[in-house]
Each structure stands twice: as structure tokens, then as C-alpha cells.
C-alpha positions, -999 to 999 in steps of 0.1 A, spaced: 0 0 0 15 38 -7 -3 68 -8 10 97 -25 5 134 -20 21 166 -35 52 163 -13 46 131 6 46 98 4 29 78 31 35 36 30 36 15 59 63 14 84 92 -6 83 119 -20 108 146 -5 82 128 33 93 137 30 131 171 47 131 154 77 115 120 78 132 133 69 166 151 97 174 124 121 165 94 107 185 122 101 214 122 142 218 102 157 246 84 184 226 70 158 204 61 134 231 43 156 250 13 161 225 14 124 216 -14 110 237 0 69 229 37 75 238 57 77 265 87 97 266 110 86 272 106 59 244 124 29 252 145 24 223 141 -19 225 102 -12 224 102 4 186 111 -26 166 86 -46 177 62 -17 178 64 -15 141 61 -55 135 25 -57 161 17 -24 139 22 -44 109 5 -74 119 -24 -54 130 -26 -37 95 -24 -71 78 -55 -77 102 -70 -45 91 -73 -30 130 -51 -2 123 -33 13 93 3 29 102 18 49 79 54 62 77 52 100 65 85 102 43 94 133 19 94 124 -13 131 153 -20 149 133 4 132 94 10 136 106 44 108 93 66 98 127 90 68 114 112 38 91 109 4 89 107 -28 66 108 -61 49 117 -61 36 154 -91 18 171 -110 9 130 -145 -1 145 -155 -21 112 -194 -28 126 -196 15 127 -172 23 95 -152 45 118 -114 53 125 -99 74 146 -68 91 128 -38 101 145 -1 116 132 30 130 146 60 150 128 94 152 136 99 189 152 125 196 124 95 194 101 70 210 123 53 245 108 55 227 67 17 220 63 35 181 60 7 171 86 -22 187 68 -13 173 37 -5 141 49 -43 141 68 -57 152 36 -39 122 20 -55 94 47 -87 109 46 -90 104 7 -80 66 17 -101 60 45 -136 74 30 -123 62 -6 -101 33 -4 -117 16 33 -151 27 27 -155 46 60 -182 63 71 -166 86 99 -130 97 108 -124 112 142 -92 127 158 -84 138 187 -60 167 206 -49 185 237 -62 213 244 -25 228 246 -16 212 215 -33 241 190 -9 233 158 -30 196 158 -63 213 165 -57 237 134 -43 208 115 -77 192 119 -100 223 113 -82 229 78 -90 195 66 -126 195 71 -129 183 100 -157 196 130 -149 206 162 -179 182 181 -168 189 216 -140 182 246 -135 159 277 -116 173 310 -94 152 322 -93 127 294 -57 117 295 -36 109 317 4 118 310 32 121 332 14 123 359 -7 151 349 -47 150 334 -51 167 304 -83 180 284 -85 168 250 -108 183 216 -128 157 197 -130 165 156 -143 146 135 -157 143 98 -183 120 79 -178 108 46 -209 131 29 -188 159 44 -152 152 32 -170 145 -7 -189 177 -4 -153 194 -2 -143 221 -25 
């Protein structure tokens, strides 16, 4: 599977893309917004990260996707669908970028990209995402895709120690087609 965009190419991640993907979800500013990982990452957890992702994509319970520029070949974050509920047509998407990349539009672009594939390719019927409050860069990420703001939780999350509020987006297939 590979999904193209205008700069972007978004395939499924590898073993061989630890060495460049590790050390940019291993950096606190990252970590902090990332809702599934802890920081810091334990560097003997990544590999076999990727081959249960994997596995669970051959499954079709999640779809990971490394984000990689298609200039360099370079893989700068990831994205995918977490938590596919096949009986409900739903997904909930999720992505994180490198902070060298940050401020590129690479995560709109690459949202923009895995929403075409989940209502197009997957047939889904809803795509949801959520992000901390504190994180607004994600939250403005989702807006300009489409995406509706449909409400927040206090105390959602629970990381390093601290409870966090969260924003729930999300956007139905009718919606995403009815696109300019």
C-alpha cells in the first residue's frame, strides 16, 4: 500500500525506518502532544512496535503509515487509523511529525492524504481525531481538513502524571465529498 501526496509519500512502516523515526518521536516536545507515547521511548520497544503495527494492519485494526518526503526518501513522522471499529465504518486518525518538520503544512497534507484513503479506499463512514487542548498546531491541523470541532473531555488523559483536556474532531464521509 502507498499513498502519495504533493510532497509526501505515506507507505507502511518498516523495521529499516527505526534509526530515522526513533530519534524524532524520542524528543520531549514531540512526546508531550502524543497521547500513545511515552517519553521517554524505550528504544528496544520500537522494533517490535512497528512489526505488532504491521500485523495489525495485515489484520485491518489499524493502518500505520510512515510519512516520508518524497526530495529526500527521508521518513519525518507518521500517521494513521487507530481503534477501526468495522461494525460503525469508523477510524480514529492520528499523526505526529518530527519537530524539524513542524510549521510545513506536511501534517495537513498528509491528513488530507488518509482521509482520501479511509472514506475512498476503506469505505468509512466517519473519521475522528483527537488533541490537547494545549496542542493548538493539531487542532488547526484538523480544522483545515474539514474536520468539525464536536466537543472536549476534562481530564481525558492521563500523562506524566498530569490530566489533560482533550478536543474531539471529526468528519463524515458526505462531508469530506462535499469538499471544494
Amino acid at each position: 500500500m502507498l499513498l502519495e501526496t504533493e510532497r509526501l509519500i505515506l507507505r507502511p512502516i518498516e523495521e529499516t525506518d527505526v534509526p530515522a523515526l526513533f530519534p524524532l518521536i524520542n524528543d520531549a516536545d514531540v512526546a508531550r502532544n502524543l497521547m500513545r507515547v511515552p517519553y521517554p521511548y524505550p528504544e528496544e520497544q520500537y522494533a517490535p512496535w512497528i512489526r505488532k503495527a504491521r500485523e495489525a494492519m495485515e489484520r485491518k485494526e489499524q493502518y500505520d503509515m510512515a510519512v516520508v518526503l518524497k526530495e529526500t526518501g527521508l521518513p519525518i513522522g507518521a500517521i494513521g487509523f487507530h481503534d477501526v471499529v468495522w461494525s460503525h465504518m469508523r477510524a480514529e486518525m492520528g499523526y505526529w511529525f518530527g519537530k524539524p518538520y513542524w510549521g510545513n503544512g506536511y501534517a495537513t497534507e498528509a491528513a488530507m492524504g488518509m482521509l482520501q484513503f479511509g472514506f475512498d479506499e476503506l469505505g468509512l463512514e466517519r473519521i475522528h481525531a483527537y488533541s490537547f487542548t494545549r496542542n493548538k498546531a493539531s487542532a488547526n491541523v484538523l480544522r483545515k481538513i474539514g474536520m468539525t470541532y464536536e466537543g472536549s473531555a476534562r481530564h481525558a488523559f492521563r500523562k506524566n502524571g498530569e490530566f489533560l483536556d482533550i478536543f474531539l474532531f471529526g468528519i463524515i464521509r458526505e462531508e469530506f465529498a462535499a469538499r471544494p
